[in-house]
LUMLUMNU-687500 format. One record per residue (C-alpha): residue number from 0; residue in one letter; y, x, z. Coordinates in nm, 3 decimals. Layout:
k:NUM | r:A | v:Y | u:X | w:Z
...
//
This chain:
k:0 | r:X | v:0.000 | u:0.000 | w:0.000
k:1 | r:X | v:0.355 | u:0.120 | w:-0.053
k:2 | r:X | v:0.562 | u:-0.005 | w:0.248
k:3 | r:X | v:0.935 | u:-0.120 | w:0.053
k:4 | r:X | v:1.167 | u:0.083 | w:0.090
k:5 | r:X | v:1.462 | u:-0.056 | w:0.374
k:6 | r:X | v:1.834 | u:-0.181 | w:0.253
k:7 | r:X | v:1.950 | u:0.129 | w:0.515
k:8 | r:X | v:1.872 | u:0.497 | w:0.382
k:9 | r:X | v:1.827 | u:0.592 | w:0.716
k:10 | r:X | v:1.546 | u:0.339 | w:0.812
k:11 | r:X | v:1.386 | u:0.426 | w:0.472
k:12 | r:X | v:1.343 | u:0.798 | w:0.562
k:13 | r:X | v:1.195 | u:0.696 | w:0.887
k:14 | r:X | v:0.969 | u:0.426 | w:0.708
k:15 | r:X | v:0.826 | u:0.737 | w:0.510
k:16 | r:X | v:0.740 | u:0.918 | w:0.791
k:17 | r:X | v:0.574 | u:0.636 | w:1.018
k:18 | r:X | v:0.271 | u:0.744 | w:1.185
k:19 | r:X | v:-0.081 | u:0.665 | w:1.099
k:20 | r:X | v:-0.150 | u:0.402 | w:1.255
k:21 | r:X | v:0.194 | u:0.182 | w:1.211
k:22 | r:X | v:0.150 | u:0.269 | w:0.807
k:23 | r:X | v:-0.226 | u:0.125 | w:0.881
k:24 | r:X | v:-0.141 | u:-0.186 | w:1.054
k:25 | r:X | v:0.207 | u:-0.285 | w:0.872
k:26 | r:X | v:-0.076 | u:-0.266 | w:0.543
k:27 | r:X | v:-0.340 | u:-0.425 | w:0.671
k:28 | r:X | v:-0.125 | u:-0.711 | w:0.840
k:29 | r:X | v:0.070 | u:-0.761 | w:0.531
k:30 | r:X | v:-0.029 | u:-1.125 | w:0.413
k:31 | r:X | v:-0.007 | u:-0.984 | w:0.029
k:32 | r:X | v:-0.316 | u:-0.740 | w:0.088
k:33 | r:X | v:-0.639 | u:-0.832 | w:0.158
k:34 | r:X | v:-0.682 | u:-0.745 | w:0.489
k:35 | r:X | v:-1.009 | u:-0.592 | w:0.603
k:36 | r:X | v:-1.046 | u:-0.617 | w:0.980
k:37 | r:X | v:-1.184 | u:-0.297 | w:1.033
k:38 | r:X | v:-0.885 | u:-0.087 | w:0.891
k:39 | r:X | v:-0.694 | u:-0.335 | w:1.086
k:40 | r:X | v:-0.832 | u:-0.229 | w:1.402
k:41 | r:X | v:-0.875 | u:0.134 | w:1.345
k:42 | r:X | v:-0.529 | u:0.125 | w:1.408
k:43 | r:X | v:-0.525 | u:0.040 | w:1.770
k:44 | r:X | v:-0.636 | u:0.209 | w:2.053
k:45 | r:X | v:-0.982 | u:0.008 | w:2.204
k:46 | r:X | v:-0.789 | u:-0.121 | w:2.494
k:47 | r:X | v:-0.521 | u:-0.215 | w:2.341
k:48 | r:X | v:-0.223 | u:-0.486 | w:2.359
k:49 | r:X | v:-0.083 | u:-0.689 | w:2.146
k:50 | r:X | v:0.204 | u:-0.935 | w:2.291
k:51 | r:X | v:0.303 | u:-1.230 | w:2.012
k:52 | r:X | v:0.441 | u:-1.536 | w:2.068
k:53 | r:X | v:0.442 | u:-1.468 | w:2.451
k:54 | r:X | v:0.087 | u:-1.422 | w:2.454
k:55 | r:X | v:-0.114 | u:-1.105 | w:2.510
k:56 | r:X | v:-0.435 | u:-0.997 | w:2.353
k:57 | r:X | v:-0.599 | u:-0.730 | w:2.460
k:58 | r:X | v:-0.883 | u:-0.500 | w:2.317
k:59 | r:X | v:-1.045 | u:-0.526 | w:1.971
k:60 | r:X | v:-1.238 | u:-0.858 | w:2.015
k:61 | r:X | v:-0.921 | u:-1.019 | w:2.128
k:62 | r:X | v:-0.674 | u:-0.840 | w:1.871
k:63 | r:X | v:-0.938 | u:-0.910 | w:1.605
k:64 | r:X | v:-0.925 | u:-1.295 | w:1.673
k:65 | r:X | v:-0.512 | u:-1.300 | w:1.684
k:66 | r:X | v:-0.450 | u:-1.125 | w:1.321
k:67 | r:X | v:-0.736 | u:-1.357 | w:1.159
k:68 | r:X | v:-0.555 | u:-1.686 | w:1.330
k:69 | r:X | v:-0.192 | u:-1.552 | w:1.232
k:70 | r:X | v:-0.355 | u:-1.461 | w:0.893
k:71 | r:X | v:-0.521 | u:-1.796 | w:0.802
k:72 | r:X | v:-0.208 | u:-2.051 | w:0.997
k:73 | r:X | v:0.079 | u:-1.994 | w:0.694
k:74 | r:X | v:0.152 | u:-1.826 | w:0.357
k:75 | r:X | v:0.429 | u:-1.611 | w:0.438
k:76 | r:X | v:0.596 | u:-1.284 | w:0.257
k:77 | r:X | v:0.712 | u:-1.010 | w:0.454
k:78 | r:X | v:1.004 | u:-0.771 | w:0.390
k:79 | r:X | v:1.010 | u:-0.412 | w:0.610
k:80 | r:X | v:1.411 | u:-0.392 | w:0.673
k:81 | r:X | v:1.448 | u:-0.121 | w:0.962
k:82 | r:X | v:1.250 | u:0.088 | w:1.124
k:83 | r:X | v:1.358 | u:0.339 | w:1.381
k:84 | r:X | v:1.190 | u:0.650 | w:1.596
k:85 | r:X | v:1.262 | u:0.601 | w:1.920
k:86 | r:X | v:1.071 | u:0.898 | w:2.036
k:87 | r:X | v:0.716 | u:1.060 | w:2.003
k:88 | r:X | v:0.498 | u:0.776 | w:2.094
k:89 | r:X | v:0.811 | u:0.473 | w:2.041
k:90 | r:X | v:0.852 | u:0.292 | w:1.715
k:91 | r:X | v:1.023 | u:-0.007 | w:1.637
k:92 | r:X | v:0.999 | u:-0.175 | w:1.266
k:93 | r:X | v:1.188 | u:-0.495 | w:1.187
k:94 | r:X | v:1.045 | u:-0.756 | w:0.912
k:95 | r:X | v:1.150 | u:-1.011 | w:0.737
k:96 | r:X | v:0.942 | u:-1.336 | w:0.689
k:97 | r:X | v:0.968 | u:-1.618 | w:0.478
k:98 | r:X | v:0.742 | u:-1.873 | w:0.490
k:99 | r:X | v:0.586 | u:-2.245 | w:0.529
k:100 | r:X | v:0.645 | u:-2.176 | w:0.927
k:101 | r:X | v:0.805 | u:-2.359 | w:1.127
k:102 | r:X | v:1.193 | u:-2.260 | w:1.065
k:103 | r:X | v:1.064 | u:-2.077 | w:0.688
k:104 | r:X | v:1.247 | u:-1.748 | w:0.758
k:105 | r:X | v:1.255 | u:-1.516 | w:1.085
k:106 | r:X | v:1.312 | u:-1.213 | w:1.125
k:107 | r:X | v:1.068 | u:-1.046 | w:1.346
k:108 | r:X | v:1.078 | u:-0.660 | w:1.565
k:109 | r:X | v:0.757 | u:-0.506 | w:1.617
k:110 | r:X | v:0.771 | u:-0.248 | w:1.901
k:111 | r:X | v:0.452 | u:-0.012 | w:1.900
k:112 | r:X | v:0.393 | u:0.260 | w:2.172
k:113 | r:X | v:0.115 | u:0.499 | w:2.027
k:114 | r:X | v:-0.121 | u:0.625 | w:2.292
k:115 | r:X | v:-0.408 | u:0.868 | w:2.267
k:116 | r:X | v:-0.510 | u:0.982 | w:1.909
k:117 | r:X | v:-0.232 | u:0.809 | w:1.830
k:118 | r:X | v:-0.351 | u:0.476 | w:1.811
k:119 | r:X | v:-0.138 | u:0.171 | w:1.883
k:120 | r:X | v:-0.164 | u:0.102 | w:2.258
k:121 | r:X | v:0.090 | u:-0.193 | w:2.282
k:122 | r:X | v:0.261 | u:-0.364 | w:1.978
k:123 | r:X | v:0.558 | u:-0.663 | w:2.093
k:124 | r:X | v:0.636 | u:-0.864 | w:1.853
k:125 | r:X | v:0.956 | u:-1.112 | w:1.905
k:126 | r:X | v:1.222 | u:-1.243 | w:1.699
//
């Protein structure tokens, strides 16, 4: 996948140079791709969290049942507009989302904190 390059030059440098495992998931979560839920879930650590929608999933079993219930609700697009280094293990990437969701269009921040291997460890998602 080729993540689109930001509106701001300086988010689109940092979108080249997104770890790993943010590259992984922002491709595999991407409703345009055809997501395969074990690249999905290579991405995050095995204890992971995932906060959406103030609710929290945690591990693969539970992560693995979120993304294929967000994946299967709407048809949406999504747009990578900013993304930002916040330090060594802090990343924050903002998307935009049109859709037939409630609302049609949100724009969403997804706050990742890479732990060992660097995996995801925690990923917030809120508007």
């Amino acid at each position: 996948m080729t993540i689109p390059t930001p509106p701001d030059p300086a988010a689109a440098e940092t979108v080249k140079h997104l770890p790993h495992a943010i590259t992984t998931y922002l491709r595999e979560a991407d409703p345009q791709h055809k997501a395969n839920a074990h690249d999905l879930l290579s991405a995050f650590a095995p204890d992971a969290t995932v906060v959406d929608e103030e609710k929290t999933y945690k591990g693969h079993d539970e992560i693995h049942r979120w993304r294929e219930g967000v994946s299967s609700q709407f048809t949406y697009t999504v747009e990578i507009t900013h993304a930002e280094k916040l330090d060594e293990t802090h990343f924050v990437v903002t998307s935009h989302l049109e859709g037939d969701f409630p609302g049609g269009v949100v724009d969403l921040l997804y706050r990742f904190t890479l732990g060992e291997d660097d995996l995801i460890a925690n990923l917030e998602i809120a508007p």
